[in-house]
N, C-alpha and C positions, 0 to 999 in steps of 0.2 A: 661524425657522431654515430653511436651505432643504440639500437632500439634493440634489448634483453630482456629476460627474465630477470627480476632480482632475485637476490641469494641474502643468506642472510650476514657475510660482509657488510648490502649495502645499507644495513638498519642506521648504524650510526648517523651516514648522511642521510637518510628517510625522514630521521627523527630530525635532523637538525631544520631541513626543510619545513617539516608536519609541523615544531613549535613554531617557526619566522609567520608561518600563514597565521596561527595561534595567535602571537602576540603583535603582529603588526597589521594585520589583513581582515578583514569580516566574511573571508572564503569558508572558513572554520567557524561556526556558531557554538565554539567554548570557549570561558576564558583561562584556564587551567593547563598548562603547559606540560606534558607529559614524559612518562620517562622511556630509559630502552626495553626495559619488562613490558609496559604496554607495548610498544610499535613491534617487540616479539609476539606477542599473544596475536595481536590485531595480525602479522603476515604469518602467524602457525594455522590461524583461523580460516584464511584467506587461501591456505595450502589443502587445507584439510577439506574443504568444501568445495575446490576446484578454482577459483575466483584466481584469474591473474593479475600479478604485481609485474609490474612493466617499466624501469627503468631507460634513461635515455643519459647515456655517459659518452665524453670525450675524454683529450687528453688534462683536461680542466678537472677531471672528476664526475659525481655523478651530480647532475643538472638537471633532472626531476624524476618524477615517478607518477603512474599513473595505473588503476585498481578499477576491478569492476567488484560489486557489492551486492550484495539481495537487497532491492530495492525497500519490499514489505517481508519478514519472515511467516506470515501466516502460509499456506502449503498454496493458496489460490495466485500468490504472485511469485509462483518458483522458477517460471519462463521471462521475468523481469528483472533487468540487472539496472543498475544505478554505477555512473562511470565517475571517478575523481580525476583530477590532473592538477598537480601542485608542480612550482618549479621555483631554483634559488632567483631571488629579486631578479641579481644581473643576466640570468638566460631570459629572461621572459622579454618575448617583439624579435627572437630569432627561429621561429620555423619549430621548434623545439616540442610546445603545445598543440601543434598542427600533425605533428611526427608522430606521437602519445597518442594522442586519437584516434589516428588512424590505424596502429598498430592494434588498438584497443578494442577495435570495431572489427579486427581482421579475428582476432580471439573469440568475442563475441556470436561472431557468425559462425564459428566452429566449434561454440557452446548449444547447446538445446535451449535455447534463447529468440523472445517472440520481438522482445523491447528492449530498449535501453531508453532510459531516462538521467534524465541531468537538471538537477534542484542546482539553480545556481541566485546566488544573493541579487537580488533584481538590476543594483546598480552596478555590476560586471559587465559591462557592455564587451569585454574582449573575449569572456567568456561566453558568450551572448551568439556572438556574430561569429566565433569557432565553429562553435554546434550547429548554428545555422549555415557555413560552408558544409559540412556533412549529411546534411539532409533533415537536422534535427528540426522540426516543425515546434512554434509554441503552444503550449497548451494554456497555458494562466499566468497567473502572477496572484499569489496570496497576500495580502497587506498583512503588515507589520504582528509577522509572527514567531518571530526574533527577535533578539536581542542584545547588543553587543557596545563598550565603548558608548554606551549611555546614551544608545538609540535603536529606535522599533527601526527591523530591518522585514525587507518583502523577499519572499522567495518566489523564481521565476522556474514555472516547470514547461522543459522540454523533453519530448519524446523522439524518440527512431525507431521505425518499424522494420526488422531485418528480414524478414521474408517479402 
């Protein structure tokens, strides 16, 4: 497996990826399934502001993608990034999310970047316990300020402090 930059070949599988979290998953707090013009805008956005799209492909194809994000846009949290990691159903429980992150964190650190933060849906326990092998400390858990699939979801926030 090798951990890259995406290009924008990998949109199509981005996108294919981005809707399955959409319509199967409560990772994604929309219910509206997007097209390739979005997932364009969203990695021109993403190019234009410096923020890496992170990629993790075999000979299988590509097998997820993982993004750092402005966590707040107001000017005071511009040293705080917000990390995603999505991956196709059958790669996830192989190493693949652990790869992502770490590569993630490796960018991060060679961003002007004080934090990273990871809003993760409180019942993601895998996601949970990722962040927490990286040093990710929790901060909270917001009750039911979400909603998705005809239920109040909590969002759980975890921080990393890179200096």
């Amino acid at each position: 497996m090798q951990i890259r930059d995406a290009i924008p070949d990998d949109l199509p599988a981005i996108l294919a990826i981005h809707n399955e979290a959409i319509l199967n998953s409560v990772a994604i707090w929309t219910d509206e399934t997007v097209d390739l013009a979005e997932r364009a805008a969203w990695f021109e956005s993403h190019r234009r502001h410096g923020f890496p799209v992170l990629v993790a492909v075999d000979d299988d194809g590509l097998l997820g993608y993982a993004s750092l994000s402005a966590w707040h846009t107001k000017s005071g949290f511009r040293h705080t990034v917000e990390d995603s990691i999505y991956l196709r159903p059958e790669a996830i429980g192989r190493g693949i999310g652990r790869a992502l992150l770490g590569a993630l964190l490796e960018r991060a650190r060679e961003g002007d970047y004080h934090v990273v933060v990871a809003d993760i849906e409180a019942g993601n326990a895998a996601s949970i316990r990722l962040h927490a092998a990286f040093g990710f400390e929790l901060t909270g858990t917001v009750r039911e300020v979400g909603t998705k699939f005809g239920r109040w979801l909590d969002l759980t926030t975890m921080r990393l402090a890179l200096a």
